[in-house]
PAZA-583090 format. One line per field, with one value per residue (C-alpha): residue number from 1; x negated, y, z; residue in one letter. Coordinates in steps of 0.001 Angstrom, whole numbers, plus 500000, padded with zeros to 6 digits. Layout:
# PAZA-583090
k <- NUM/...
px <- X/...
py <- Y/...
pz <- Z/...
r <- A/...
This chain:
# PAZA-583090
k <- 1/2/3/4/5/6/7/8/9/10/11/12/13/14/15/16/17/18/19/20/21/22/23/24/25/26/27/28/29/30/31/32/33/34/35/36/37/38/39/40/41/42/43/44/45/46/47/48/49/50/51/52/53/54/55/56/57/58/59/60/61/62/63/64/65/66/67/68/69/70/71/72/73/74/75/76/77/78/79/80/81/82/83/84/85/86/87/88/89/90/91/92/93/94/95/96/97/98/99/100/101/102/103/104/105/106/107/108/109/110/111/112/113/114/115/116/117/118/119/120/121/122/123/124/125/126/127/128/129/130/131/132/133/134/135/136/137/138/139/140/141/142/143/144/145/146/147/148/149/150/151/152/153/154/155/156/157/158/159/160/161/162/163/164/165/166/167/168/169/170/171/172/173/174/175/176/177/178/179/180/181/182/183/184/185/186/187/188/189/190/191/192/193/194/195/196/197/198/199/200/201/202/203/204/205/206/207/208/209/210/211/212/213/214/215/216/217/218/219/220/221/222/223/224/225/226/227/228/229/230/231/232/233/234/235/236/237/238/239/240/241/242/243/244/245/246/247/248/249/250/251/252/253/254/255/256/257/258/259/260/261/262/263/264/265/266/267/268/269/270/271/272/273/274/275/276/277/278/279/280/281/282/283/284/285/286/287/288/289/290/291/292
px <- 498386/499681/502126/502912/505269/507742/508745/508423/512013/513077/513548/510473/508924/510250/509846/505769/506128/507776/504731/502508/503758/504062/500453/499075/501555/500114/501882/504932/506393/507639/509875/511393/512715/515271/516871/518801/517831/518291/516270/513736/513072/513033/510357/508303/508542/507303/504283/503221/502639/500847/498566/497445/496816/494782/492885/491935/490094/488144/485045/487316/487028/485281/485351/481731/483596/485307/484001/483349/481858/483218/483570/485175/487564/488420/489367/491362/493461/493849/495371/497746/499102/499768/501325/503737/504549/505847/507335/509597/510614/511988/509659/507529/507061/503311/503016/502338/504508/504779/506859/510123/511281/509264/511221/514414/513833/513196/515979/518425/517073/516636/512967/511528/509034/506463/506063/503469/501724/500914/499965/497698/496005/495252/493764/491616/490177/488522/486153/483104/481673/484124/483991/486343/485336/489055/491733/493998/492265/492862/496236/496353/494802/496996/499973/498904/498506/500530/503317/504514/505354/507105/509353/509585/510656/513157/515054/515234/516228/518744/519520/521688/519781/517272/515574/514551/512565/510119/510162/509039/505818/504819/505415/503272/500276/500487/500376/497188/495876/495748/494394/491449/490767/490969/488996/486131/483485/484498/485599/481829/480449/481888/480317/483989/483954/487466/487146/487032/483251/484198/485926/481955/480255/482536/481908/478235/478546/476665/478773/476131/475603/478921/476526/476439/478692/480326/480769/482237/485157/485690/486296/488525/490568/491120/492217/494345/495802/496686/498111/500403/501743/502727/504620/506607/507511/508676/510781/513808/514313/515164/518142/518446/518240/521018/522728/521420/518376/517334/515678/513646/512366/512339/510029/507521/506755/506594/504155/501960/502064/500944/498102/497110/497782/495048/492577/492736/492809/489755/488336/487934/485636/486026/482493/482894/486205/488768/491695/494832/498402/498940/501771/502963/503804/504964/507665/508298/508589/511068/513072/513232/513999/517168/518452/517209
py <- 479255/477962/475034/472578/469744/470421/473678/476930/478539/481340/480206/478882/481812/483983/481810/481671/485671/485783/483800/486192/488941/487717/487011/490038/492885/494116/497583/496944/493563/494330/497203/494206/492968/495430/495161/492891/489044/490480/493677/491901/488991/491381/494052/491139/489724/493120/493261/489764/491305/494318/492324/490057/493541/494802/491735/491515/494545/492589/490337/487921/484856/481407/479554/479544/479021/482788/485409/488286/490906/494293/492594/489774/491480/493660/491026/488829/492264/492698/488953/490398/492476/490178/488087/490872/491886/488330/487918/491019/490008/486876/485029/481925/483285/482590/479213/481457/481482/485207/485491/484158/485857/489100/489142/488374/491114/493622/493098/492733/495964/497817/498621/500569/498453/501502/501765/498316/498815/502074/500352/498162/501078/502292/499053/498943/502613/500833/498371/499122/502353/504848/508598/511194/515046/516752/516590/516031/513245/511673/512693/511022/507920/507833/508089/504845/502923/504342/506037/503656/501514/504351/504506/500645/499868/503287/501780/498561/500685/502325/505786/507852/512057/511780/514403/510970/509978/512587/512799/508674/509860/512267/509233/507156/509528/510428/506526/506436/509196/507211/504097/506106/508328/504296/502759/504827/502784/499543/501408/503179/499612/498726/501903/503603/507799/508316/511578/514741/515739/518727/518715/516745/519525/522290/520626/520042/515957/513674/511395/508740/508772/510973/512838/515202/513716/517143/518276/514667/515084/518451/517280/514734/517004/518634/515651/514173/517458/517425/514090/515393/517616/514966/513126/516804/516763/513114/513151/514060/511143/508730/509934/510111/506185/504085/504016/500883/501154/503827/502016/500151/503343/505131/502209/502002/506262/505415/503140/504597/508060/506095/504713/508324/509811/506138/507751/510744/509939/508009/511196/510019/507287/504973/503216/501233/498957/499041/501146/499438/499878/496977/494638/495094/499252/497991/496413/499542/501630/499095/499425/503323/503275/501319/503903/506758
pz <- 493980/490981/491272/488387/490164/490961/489437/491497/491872/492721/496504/496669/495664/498194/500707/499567/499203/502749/504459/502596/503840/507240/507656/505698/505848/509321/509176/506651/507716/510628/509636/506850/509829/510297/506735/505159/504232/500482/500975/503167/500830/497884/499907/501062/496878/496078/498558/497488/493850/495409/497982/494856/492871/495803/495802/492152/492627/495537/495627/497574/495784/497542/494342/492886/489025/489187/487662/490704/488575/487367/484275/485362/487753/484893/482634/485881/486387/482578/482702/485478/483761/480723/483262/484681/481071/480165/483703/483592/479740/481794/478569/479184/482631/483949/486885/490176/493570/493188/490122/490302/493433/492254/488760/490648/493257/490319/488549/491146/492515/489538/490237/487387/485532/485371/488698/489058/485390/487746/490683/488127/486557/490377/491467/487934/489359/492227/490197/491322/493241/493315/494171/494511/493410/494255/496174/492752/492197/495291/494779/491531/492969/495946/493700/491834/494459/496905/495832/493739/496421/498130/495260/494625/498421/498076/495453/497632/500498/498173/497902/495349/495321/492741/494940/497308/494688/494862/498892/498704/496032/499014/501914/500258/499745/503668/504273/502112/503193/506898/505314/503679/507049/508764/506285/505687/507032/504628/502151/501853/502375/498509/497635/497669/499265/499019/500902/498052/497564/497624/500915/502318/500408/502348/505636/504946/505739/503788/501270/502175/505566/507209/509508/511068/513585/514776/511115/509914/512738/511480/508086/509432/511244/507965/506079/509006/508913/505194/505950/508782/506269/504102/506735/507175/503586/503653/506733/505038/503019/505906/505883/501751/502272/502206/506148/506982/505812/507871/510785/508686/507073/510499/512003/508472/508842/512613/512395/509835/511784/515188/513267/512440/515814/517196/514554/516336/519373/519181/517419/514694/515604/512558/512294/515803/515978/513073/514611/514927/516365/518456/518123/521150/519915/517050/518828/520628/517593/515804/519112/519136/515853/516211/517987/515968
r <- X/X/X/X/X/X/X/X/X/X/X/X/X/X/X/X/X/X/X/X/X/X/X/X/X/X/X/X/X/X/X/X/X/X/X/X/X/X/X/X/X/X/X/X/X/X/X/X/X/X/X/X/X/X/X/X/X/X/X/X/X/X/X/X/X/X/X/X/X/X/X/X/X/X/X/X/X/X/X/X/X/X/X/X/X/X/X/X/X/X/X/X/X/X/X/X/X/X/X/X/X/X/X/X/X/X/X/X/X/X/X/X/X/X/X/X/X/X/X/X/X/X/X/X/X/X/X/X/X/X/X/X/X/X/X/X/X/X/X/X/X/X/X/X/X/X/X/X/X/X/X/X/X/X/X/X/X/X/X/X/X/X/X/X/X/X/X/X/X/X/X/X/X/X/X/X/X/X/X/X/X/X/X/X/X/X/X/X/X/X/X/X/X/X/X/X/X/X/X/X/X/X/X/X/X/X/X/X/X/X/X/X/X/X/X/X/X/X/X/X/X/X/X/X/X/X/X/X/X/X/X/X/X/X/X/X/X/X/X/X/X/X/X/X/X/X/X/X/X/X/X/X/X/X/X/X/X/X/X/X/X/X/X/X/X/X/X/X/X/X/X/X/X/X/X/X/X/X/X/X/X/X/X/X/X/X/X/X/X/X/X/X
């Protein structure tokens, strides 16, 4: 990714951040599309950041040279965050696509910088196994590396109550909340039970194996539930956004909340096929939310 001749600028890098998103953002890109060139190009700057965060924390790496243990993660994410430090000073800025665009976005938006040394710390939780005893500590996870996305793309959505600032914390633990209740067969495969013990230990399912099967859909029922709620609580601040931001907000909770409503309608079936919302709905939903 890094990029010596000629220099990366800040076009360039939201053009790179802009293909990034378009190939990986399965869920958020397409409610960018119903924003601004500014706001989209700044959102999709902002994910770019994020997806390389997420991946750090990831035995993704082909090259046989890297480093893929806990250790080395560690120290890779560590170096991140060196990098995001010098990149937000605007001071010998590190050679990646990402930055440019990403330190433009942040500034022009007037992104708090606390918000992705957060969304570090999060995606430093999730070297190696990783289990969760309460539900404040999923909460407290969720917020790192959920959350403060909620309240990064709110400030590029604009919005002027301070009160929509704590109605975007609560959006983005509902949308995590769905990715963990999705993702519960690959996130157990990296030795990751982001369901509360104590909510397995209530419903008598095994943290290892999720049986029994009766029980397990019992104790997702629960925590889609819980979820549900969250979506409640968050549903005023589409219209604490700026006016035409709206849609694209209206489409992103739209989304998300059709992938939970596919999780249960397949009963919670998350060990067969990954559960998806189809493009095709996705379309649908952007549509409908045009017109409110």
């Amino acid at each position: 990714m890094s990029h010596s001749n000629p220099p990366i600028t800040v076009e360039t890098s939201y053009d790179w951040s802009q293909h990034v998103a378009r190939l990986q953002a399965k869920n958020f890109y397409y409610s960018f599309l119903l924003l601004s060139k500014e706001q989209r190009r700044a959102m999709c700057a902002v994910y770019a950041f994020m997806r390389y965060c997420d991946d750090l924390s990831d035995e993704i790496s082909d090259d046989p040279d890297e480093d893929q243990s806990p250790a080395g993660r560690a120290a890779a994410i560590e170096r991140w965050r060196e990098d995001l430090t010098q990149a937000l000073r605007g001071e010998n800025v590190p050679e990646h696509f990402v930055w440019p665009g990403f330190a433009d976005a942040v500034a022009r938006f007037k992104i708090p910088h606390e918000y992705f040394f957060d969304m570090i710390d999060g995606v430093r939780s999730d070297l190696g196994p990783r289990h969760i005893e309460t539900f404040d500590e999923l909460y407290d996870y969720c917020y790192h590396v959920a959350s403060v996305v909620g309240l990064t793309i709110t400030h590029i959505f604009g919005f002027e109550s301070p009160e929509a600032l704590a109605l975007a914390e609560k959006c983005g633990v509902a949308f995590q909340l769905t990715n963990i209740l999705r993702d519960v067969k690959e996130d157990a495969e990296k030795g990751r039970v982001y369901l509360p013990a104590e909510d397995l230990r209530r419903f008598g399912v095994s943290p290892d194996t999720f049986e029994p099967r009766d029980k397990f859909v019992q104790l997702m029922k629960f925590e889609a539930a819980r979820a549900r709620e969250y979506y409640e609580q968050a549903a005023p601040l589409i219209d604490m956004v700026h006016p035409s931001s709206r849609a694209s907000l209206r489409a992103l909770i739209g989304i998300y909340s059709r992938l939970l409503d596919r999780i249960e309608g397949a009963n919670f079936d998350v060990f067969a096929d990954r559960i998806r919302v189809p493009a095709w709905e996705k379309m649908w939903i952007l549509v409908r939310s045009l017109v409110g």
